[in-house]
Steps between C-alpha positions, in 0.01 A plus 500: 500500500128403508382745742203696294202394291285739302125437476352832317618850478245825500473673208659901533768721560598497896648783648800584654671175671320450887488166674320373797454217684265299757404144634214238575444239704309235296143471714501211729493160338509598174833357422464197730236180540518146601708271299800574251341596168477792286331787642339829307449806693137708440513791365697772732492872463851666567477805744527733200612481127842345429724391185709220646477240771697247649389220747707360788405253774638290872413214430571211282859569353376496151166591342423574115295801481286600171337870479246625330364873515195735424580806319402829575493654174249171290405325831605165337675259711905404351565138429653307780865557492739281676715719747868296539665463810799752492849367523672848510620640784825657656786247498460260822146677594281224600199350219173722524163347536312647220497615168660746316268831379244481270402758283108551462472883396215716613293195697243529823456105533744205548393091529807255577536182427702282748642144382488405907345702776717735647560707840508861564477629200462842391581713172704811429356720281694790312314780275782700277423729244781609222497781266647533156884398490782484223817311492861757584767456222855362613738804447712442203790341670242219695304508114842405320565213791153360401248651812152482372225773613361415823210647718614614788415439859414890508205445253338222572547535932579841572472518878273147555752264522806625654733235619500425899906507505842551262551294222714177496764416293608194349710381226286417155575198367214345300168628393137303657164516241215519671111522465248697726217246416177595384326613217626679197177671452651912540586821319828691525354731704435278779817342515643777794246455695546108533879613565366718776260221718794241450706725669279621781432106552844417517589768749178524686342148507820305455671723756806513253691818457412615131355312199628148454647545098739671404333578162198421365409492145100522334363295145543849300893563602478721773793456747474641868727518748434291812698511803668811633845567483612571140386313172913485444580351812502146663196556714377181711135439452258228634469319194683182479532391883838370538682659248375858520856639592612360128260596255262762361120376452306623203103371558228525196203653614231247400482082471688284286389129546318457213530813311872606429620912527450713177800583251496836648516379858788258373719791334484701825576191807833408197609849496474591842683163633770562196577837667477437860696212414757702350526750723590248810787383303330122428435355181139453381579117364621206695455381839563635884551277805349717838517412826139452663385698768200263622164617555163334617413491091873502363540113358870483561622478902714812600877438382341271216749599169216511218554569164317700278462680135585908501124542445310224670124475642402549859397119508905377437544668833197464692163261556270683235335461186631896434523598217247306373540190216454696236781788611741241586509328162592877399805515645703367253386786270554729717837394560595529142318862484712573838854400376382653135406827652858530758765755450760356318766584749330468865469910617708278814766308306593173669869535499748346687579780716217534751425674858565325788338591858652431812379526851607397883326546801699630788325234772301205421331546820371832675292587818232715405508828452846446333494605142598250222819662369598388146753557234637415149599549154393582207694400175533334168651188473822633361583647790335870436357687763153663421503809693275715593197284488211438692429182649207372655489314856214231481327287802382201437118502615280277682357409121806413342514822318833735480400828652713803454585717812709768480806554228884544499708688261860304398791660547791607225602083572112408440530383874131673699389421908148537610312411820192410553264424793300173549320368770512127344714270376532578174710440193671803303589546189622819221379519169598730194252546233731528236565763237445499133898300437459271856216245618385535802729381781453334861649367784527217689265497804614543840248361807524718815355348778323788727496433863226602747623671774353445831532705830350358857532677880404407823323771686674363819834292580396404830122493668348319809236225401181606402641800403459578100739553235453603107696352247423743152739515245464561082547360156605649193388441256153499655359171564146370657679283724791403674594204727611565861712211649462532880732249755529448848823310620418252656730218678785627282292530174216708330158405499224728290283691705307764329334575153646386175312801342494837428239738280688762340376841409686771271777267581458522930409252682484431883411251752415508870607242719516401911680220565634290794835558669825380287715606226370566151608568172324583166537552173283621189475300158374503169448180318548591171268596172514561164660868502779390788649227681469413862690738755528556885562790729746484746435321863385688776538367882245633805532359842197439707522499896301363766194682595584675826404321818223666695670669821459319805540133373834308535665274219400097640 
């Protein structure tokens, strides 16, 4: 995952691990002048000091962007630094316009360097600051299995990156290698803090929920642990858009075009792969066919089978040069360090006899506020009930990502029933993570369509003309807008005659109307958007009379 490049690092202990983070707009015209050339910003101070920066724009769709920074500490400007396009992001989230973060340490200045002039631009700054951490030892059992020590989120985030939501959970299948571009150029020491400012880019600037990776290992063999939700466990990151739901993604914290990772870097990417491998019940060697999710930067379309080796590069899977040339040509070695440093019985065997998940929705189509009521079974393949498990209820969401809900606990026959409540259409799904004999386990997905309802009343059934009425009625779930079909009949038919609009608020809306003697009926609609399909309220009939004749005058 190219997403970070490293341009110097201050010399220095930090303290203990605080993040923060601010913006600028680029100065007006900086980044844009006539014609379609290369442009190079002057010189721009950042509001205060910062470690990492990231650039994003409007307009044009695609822009390479080179930094280059002053730093506090010598005053001496970096060497330009070429700041990739990112092509990580949740599963179906659309392509960003800008560049991943790049890490500057302690700097005061910034210049860019623009292959095309660009709109709107402005830069995200973050400033973190890490004190001293150490890697936790696997307890004996995870030691024997082959876990190798790993910082923890604890040490190098404490409180300054908490996620925005729950974790996600998908089934591992393969491992992605990935880069965080830049230079190599920093001590052990400095390595949390780069952790850190990735991860309050990703969830800050990115607007993701939590660091993209879900490890990320330095040059001397320090492993950290990336995204929240348990080192041991299938947690989705934002690493490998398209396929996030099937794989873990281990990133190298510096770049590897040119210049491939150290021996000691090498030892830790094989041995963590090998066990997290291991420990989803996969083999390290061989290949894996996925399904694609799509993605703005994902090269395969959504449903696209693609192939790929257990431990592949971000570029087999997505349009980027991650993990660099000279990282890629590793692979092969790290392959044979992976399958040389696996358990040599998986710590999940792959037998025959595996779980099986099953789940039914009670309606395929509900009018909101209905819940979505659900059951199924849990069970091995021989027919054996798992009891007294707990199973996770999942939502698809509006990203393509698996989000779990609420949970169920199976009965002595391993059969379970949840509900849940939705206010869009939305597929379902249970997952088991699996236990240290079973894989993980899911269902089939069911798609419950979710209904608006819509309510509409007449404030009058019969009036005199040029009298008023109100129609007002509600939607739930709330909508901006709903549709008012309004008819006179007319010669034996209905002819429109009022507005085809309404502006909901908090999920009311209302209309005044005073129209001409006749019969009317009307009817409120919704069209239709991405969260629920098109619905209508019941009719409602008013009669309109004849304005009174003034006294004193006689019919002609």
């Amino acid at each position: 995952m190219a997403a970070v490049a490293v341009l110097g690092l201050p010399a220095g202990a930090a303290a203990a691990p605080r993040a923060s983070d601010f913006s600028q707009s680029l100065p007006g015209g900086a980044a844009h002048a006539a014609g379609a050339g290369p442009i190079t910003t002057p010189s721009v101070r950042a509001p205060q000091a910062f470690d990492l920066l990231g650039v994003k724009w409007s307009a044009p769709a695609k822009v390479t962007v080179d930094v280059r920074a002053r730093s506090v500490r010598t005053g001496r400007w970096s060497g330009w630094v070429r700041a990739d396009e990112s092509a990580d992001a949740p599963d179906g989230a659309p392509a960003l316009r800008g560049t991943g973060p790049v890490w500057t340490g302690r700097s005061d200045r910034y210049q860019l360097r623009l292959s095309r002039p660009a709109h709107g631009v402005h830069v995200d700054f973050v400033r973190a600051h890490v004190g001293r951490v150490s890697a936790s030892r696997p307890a004996a059992r995870a030691a024997a299995a082959g876990q190798p020590s790993i910082i923890p989120r604890a040490q190098w985030a404490g409180t300054q990156c908490n996620p925005k939501g729950t974790p996600e959970y998908g089934n591992v299948q393969m491992a992605f290698v990935h880069h965080t571009d830049g230079s190599n150029d920093y001590a052990p020491s400095d390595s949390a803090a780069i952790v850190l400012a990735i991860c309050r880019f990703h969830r800050d600037d990115n607007g993701w929920n939590d660091i993209g990776y879900n490890f990320l290992v330095d040059k001397y063999g320090q492993i950290f642990e990336g995204r929240a939700g348990g080192i041991d466990r299938p947690v989705v990151g934002a690493q490998a858009q398209g396929y996030n739901d099937q794989s873990t993604g281990v990133s190298s914290l510096g770049t590897f075009n040119t210049v491939g990772q150290t021996d000691a870097g090498l030892k830790a990417l094989s041995q963590l792969i090998a066990w997290r491998l291991s420990i989803a019940g996969v083999p390290v060697a061989g290949k894996v066919t996925l399904t694609s999710r799509g993605g703005g930067d994902n090269k395969y379309p959504s449903g696209t089978p693609v192939t790929f080796d257990r431990i592949s590069g971000h570029r087999d899977g997505d349009a980027t040069d991650c993990p660099g040339d000279a990282l890629y040509a590793q692979l092969p070695d790290i392959r044979a360090r992976a399958a040389g440093a696996a358990p040599a019985v998986p710590v999940q065997p792959s037998a025959n006899v595996r779980a099986q998940l099953s789940l039914s929705a009670a309606a395929s189509r509900l009018a909101f506020p209905q819940p979505v009521a659900v059951t199924g079974q849990l069970a091995l393949s021989d027919g054996t009930p798992l009891a007294g498990v707990r199973v996770q209820i999942q939502l698809r969401s509006l990203h393509g990502h698996w989000v779990s809900i609420t949970t169920a606990d199976t009965g002595s026959d391993g059969s379970w029933s949840a509900s849940v409540n939705s206010s869009r259409t939305v597929a379902v799904r249970a997952y088991w993570p699996g236990d240290g004999t079973h894989r993980a386990a899911a269902s089939s997905r069911a798609t419950v369509i979710v209904q608006p309802t819509l309510s509409l009343a007449a404030s009058t059934k019969r009036l005199r003309a040029g009298g008023r009425v109100k129609l007002s009625g509600a939607i739930a779930p709330h909508k901006t807008a709903v549709g008012l079909l309004i008819q006179r009949r007319v010669r034996g038919g209905w002819r429109s005659a009022g507005p085809g609009r309404a502006r909901a608020r908090g999920g009311q809306y209302a209309v005044g109307l005073r129209p001409s003697a006749g019969l009317y009926r009307a009817r409120a609609t919704f069209a239709g958007d991405k969260r629920n399909p098109k619905a209508s309220s019941p009719s409602v009939f008013f009669r309109v009379l004849p304005a009174p004749r003034p006294r004193g005058t006689r019919a002609a």
